[in-house]
N, C-alpha and C positions, 0 to 999 in steps of 0.2 A: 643117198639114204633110201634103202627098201622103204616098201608100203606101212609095213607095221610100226617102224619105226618114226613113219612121218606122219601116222595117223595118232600114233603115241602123242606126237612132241606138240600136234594141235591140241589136242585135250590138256593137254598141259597146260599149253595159253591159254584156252579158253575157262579154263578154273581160273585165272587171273581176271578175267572180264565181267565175274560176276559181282562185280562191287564191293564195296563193303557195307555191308545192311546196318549194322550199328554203326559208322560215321555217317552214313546216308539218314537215317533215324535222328541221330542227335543234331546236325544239321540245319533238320527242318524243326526241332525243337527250339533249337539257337534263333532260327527266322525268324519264331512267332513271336518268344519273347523280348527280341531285340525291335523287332516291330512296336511291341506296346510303348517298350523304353524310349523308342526313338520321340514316337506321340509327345509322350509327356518331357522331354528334356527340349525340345523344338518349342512347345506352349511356354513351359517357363523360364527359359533362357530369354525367352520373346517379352514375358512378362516379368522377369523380374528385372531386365536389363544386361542381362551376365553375357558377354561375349563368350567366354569359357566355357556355360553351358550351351548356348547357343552350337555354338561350332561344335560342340560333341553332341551334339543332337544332329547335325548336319551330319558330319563323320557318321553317328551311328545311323542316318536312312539307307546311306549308298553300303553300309556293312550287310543292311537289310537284304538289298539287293544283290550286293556278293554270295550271302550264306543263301540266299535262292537260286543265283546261279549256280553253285556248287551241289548242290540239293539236284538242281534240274540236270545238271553234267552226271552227277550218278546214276539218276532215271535212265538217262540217254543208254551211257554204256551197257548197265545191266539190258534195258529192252531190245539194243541192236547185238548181245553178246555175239547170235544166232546167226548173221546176217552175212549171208558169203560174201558179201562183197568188200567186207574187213578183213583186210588179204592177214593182217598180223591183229584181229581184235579189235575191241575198241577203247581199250585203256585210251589211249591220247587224247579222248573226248573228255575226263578227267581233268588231263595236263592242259591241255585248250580252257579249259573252264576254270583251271588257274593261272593261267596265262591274262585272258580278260580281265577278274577279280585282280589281278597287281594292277595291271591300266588302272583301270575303276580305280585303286585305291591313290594312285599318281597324280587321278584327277580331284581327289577329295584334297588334296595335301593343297594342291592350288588355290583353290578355292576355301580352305583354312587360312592361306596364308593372304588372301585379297579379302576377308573378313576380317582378320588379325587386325592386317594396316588402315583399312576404316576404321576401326573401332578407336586403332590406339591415336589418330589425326582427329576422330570427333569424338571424346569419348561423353559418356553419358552417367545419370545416376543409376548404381546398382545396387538389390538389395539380398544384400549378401546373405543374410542367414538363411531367406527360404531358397534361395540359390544354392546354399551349401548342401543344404536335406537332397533336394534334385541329384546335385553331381554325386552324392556320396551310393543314394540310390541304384546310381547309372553304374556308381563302379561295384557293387554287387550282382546288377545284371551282368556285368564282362566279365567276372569273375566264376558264375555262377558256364555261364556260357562257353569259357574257356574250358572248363572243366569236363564242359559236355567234348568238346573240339582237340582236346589231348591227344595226341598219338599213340593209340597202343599199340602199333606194334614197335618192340624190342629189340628186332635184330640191327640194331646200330651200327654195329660195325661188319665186314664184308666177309661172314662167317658162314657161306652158303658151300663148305668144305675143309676137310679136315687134312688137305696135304698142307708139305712144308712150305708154302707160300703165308709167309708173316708179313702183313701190312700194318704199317704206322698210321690210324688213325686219330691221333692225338690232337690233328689241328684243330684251325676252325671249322664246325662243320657246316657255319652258314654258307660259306664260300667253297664247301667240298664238293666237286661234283659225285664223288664214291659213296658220300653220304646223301644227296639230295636221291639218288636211283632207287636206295632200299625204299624210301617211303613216300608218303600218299602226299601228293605237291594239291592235288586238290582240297584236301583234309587242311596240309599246312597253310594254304591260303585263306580257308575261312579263318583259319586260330588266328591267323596274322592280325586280321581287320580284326578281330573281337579285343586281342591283345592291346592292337593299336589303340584303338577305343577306352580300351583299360587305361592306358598310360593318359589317353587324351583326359581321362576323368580325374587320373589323380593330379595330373595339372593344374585342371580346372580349381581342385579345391585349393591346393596349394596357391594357387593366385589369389581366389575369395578370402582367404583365409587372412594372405598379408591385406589384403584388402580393407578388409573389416578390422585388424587391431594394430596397423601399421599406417592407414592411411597410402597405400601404394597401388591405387587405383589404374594403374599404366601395365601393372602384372598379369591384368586377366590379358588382353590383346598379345603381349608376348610369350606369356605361358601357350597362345595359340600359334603363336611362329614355331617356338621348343617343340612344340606336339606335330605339326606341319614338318620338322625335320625331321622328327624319329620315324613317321608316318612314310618319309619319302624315301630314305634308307632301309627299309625294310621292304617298301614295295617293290626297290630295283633290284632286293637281292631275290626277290622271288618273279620277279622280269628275267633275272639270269638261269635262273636254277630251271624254269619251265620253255624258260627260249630254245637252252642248249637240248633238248628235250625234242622239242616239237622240230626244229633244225638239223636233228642225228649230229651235234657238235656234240659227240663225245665219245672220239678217237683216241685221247688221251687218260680214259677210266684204266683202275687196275687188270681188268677182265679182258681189255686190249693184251696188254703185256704178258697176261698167262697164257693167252691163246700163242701168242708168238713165243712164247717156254714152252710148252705142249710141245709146238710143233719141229721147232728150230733146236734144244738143248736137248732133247728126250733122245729117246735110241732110234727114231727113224732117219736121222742125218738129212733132213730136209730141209729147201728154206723157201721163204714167204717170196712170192710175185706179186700178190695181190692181197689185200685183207679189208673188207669190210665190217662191222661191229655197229650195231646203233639197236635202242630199247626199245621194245616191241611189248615190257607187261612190269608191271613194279618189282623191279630186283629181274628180268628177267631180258633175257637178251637173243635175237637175230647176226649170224655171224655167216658172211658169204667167204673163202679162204681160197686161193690160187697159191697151189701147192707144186714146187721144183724136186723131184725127187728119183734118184737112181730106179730102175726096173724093178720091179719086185714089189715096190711098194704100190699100196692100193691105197683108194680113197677111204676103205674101209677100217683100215689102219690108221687113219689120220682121226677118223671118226673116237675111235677105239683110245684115242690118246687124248681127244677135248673129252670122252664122258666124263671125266671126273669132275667136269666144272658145271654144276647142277643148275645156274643160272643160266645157260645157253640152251636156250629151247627149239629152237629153228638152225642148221647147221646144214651150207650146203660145201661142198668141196669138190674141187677143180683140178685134177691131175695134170702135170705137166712132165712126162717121164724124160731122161735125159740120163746119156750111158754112163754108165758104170765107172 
């Protein structure tokens, strides 16, 4: 790659490392208010007796500390944009800090469910109506905070080019690693705990609720098992989506396979020795390529055949000539 070209493809990356100022901004909004919420569903869970609220008071302090962690992961990247010694940026201080934030929320799920099972072996009198006002509260705070935590950006599916490569996005895209690259896994990890939070509150009422006009006093404790499961499913899909991330386990993205069409079906009659590919910025990709190809062919030529995939920002290429 000439100079201009390689001094191009860094400014490229490094627009990707300056954060994003509005999920960074909403963030720390989501902190403070989940902070007060936390306060008051922790006192009156405590005081009214409600395990349900209780535990989504607990669930909402370690969310407190998620959405600060994520908050302080944006600080981080944006203030080290600059910093040579982030050979590809600092995007992945981001993905690290949603990485942690799933742990975090793996360990709340525990700790829901060693709550749960005390409660539901000893349980106690609870008073349900100003217990219900609390939870119902808590779940307008998650609500209100999710709202803040939504992903805007839009580009869902893997539309960073307009050739005839049509991909089937249809699946799930919890499980997609082609959908987890376009977007902010830091952003998705606060939504997740705020979310989780959310489901943990309508639980909670749903239990008080048979509580109070069914006499089913045994629902608050299990509505916190149910909440404990959903909490622990959704942390490990964000376990996975930031693992394979921080690991470079993702050999098998669609952006793999184009680079091996570029090179291997196109008009250069080349083929692959070597191909490395691993994410270096959101949607945005490091591609090292050991290339087999008859005389004639240049490295420049190989270059000339990945531009078209506007997600590869870093591209270096390895000539291996061999006659004709």
């Amino acid at each position: 790659m000439n100079l201009d070209a390689l001094a191009a493809a860094r400014r490229h990356s490094h627009a990707f490392d300056q954060g994003n100022p509005l999920a960074e901004r909403n963030t720390r909004r989501a902190m403070w208010l989940t902070l007060v919420m936390m306060v008051v569903e922790i006192t009156g869970g405590w005081w009214f007796n409600s395990m349900a609220v209780l535990a989504d008071g607990w669930h909402m302090s370690s969310h407190a500390i998620a959405l600060g962690l994520s908050a302080f992961a944006y600080a981080c990247a944006r203030r080290y944009a600059r910093d040579r010694r982030f050979a590809f940026g600092t995007w992945k201080i981001e993905i690290l800090g949603g990485y942690t934030s799933a742990i975090l929320l793996l360990g709340v799920a525990v700790l829901m469910v060693v709550q749960s099972l005390e409660r539901l072996l000893n349980p106690g009198t609870i008073q349900y109506r100003q217990a219900i006002v609390i939870a119902v509260v808590g779940l307008l705070v998650n609500l209100i905070c999710a709202w803040w935590l939504r992903d805007h950006h839009e580009h869902h599916g893997h539309d960073h080019h307009d050739h005839d490569h049509d991909h089937d996005h249809d699946h799930d895209h919890a499980e997609d690693p082609a959908h987890d690259h376009a977007h902010d896994l830091n952003l998705r990890s606060a939504y997740l705990h705020v979310m989780a939070d959310a489901v943990t509150s309508v639980l909670a009422i749903i239990a008080l609720l048979g509580g109070m006009y069914f006499g089913a006093a045994w629902l608050d404790p299990v509505m916190g098992l149910v909440g404990a499961a959903l909490v622990s499913a959704w942390a490990w899909g964000l376990v996975r989506s930031s693992g394979r991330i921080l690991l470079d386990a993702q050999m098998d993205l669609p952006v793999v396979e184009e680079v091996r069409e570029a090179i291997e079906a196109g008009p250069l009659s080349a083929r692959i020795s070597d191909l490395h590919v691993w994410q270096v910025a959101r949607g945005k990709f490091a591609c090292v390529v050991e290339v087999v190809a008859t005389a004639g062919v240049e490295a420049e030529d190989v270059r000339r055949e990945l531009s078209v995939h506007d997600e590869l920002v870093h591209v270096t290429v390895e000539m291996v000539p061999v006659a004709a």
